[in-house]
C-alpha positions as CSV (number, residue, x, y, z in Angstrom):
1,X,0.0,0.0,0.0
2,X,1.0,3.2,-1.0
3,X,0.5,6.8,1.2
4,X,-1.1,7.8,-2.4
5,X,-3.3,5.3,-3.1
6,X,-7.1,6.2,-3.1
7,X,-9.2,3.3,-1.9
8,X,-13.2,2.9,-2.8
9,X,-14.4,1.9,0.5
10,X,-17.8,1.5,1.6
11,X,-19.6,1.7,5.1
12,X,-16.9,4.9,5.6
13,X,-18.9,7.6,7.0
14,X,-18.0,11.5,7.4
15,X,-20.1,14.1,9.8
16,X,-19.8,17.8,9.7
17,X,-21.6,20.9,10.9
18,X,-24.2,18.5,11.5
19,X,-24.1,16.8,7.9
20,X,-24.0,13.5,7.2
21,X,-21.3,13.6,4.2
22,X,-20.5,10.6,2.3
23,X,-17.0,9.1,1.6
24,X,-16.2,8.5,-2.2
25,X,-12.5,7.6,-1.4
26,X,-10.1,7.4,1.2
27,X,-6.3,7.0,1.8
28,X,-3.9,7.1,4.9
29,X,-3.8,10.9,4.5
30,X,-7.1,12.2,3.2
31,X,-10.0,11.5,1.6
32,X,-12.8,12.4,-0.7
33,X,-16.2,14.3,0.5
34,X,-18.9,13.4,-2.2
35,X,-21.1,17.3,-0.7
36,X,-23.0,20.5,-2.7
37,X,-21.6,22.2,0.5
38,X,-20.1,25.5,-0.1
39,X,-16.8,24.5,1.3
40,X,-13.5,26.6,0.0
41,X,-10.1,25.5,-0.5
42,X,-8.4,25.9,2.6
43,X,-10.7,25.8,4.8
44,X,-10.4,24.2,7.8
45,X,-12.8,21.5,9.2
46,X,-13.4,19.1,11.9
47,X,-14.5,15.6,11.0
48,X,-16.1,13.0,12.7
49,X,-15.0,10.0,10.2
50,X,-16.8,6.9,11.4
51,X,-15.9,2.9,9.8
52,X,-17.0,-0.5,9.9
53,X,-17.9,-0.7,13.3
54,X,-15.8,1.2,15.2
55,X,-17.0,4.5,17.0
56,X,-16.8,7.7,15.3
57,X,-13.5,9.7,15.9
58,X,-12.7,13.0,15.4
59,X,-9.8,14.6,12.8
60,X,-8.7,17.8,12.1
61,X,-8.6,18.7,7.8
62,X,-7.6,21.0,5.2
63,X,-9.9,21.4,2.1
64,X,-7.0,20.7,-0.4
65,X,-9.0,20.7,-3.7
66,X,-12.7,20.7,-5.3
67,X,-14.0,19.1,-8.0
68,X,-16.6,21.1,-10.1
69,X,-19.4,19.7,-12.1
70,X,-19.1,21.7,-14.8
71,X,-15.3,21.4,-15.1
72,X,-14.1,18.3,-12.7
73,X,-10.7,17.8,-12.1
74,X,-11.4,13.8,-11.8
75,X,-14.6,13.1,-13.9
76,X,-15.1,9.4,-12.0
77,X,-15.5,11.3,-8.7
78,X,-18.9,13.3,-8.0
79,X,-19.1,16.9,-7.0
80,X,-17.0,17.3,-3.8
81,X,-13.5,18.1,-1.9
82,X,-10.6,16.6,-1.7
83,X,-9.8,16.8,2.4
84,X,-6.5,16.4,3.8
85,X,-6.1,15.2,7.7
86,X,-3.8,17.2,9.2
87,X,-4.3,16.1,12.9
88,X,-5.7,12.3,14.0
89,X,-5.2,9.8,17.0
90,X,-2.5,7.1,16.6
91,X,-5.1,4.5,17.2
92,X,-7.7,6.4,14.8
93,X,-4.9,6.7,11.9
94,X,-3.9,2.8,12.3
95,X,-7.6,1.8,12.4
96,X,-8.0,3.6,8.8
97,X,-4.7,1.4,7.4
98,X,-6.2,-1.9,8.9
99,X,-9.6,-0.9,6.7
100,X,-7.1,-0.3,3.7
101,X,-5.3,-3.3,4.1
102,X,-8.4,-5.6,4.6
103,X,-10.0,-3.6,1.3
104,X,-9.5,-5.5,-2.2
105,X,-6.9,-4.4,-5.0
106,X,-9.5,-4.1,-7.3
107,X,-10.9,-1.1,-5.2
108,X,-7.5,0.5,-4.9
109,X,-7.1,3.8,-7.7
110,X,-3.7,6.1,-8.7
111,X,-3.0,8.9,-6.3
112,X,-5.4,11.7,-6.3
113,X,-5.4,15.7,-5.7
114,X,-5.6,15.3,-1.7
């Protein structure tokens, strides 16, 4: 596994300001927020991310890029942002690479914008 490898994951879930957001893909460092939120690049966000199982936890992100509809910067991705974590838990972070690990190659893309 690579730290730029974007995995399609299901049962990932994302909360913020009160939103339920889904996931569209995720890596050791960031992931993908499928929203019509008026979010800007740069912005700074506090997540609840929430997998398989396993209570939500909280992470700190950066909007790093967005992908338009009318112009998308990755055409298989819906409208959304890119998010990059820039603070999470030891435990939280490890619990993310054991969901990678145990997720199939065939769900595993080329390194995205994050």
């Amino acid at each position: 596994m690579k730290s730029g490898d974007r995995f399609f994951v299901g049962g990932i879930t994302c909360e913020y300001d009160g939103h339920a957001l889904p996931v569209a893909n995720v890596s050791v460092g960031g992931l993908f927020v499928a929203t019509e939120l008026p979010l800007l690049v740069g912005q700074v966000l506090e997540l609840q991310l929430g997998l398989h199982g396993r209570d939500p936890f909280r992470v700190l992100a950066r909007v790093s890029w967005f992908n338009d509809p009318e112009s998308p910067k990755a055409p298989d991705l819906p409208q959304g942002f890119g998010i990059q974590i820039t603070r999470i838990g030891l435990a939280d972070k490890l619990a993310i690479v054991d969901v990678l690990k145990r997720t199939p190659p065939a769900a595993i893309r080329g390194r995205r914008r994050e």
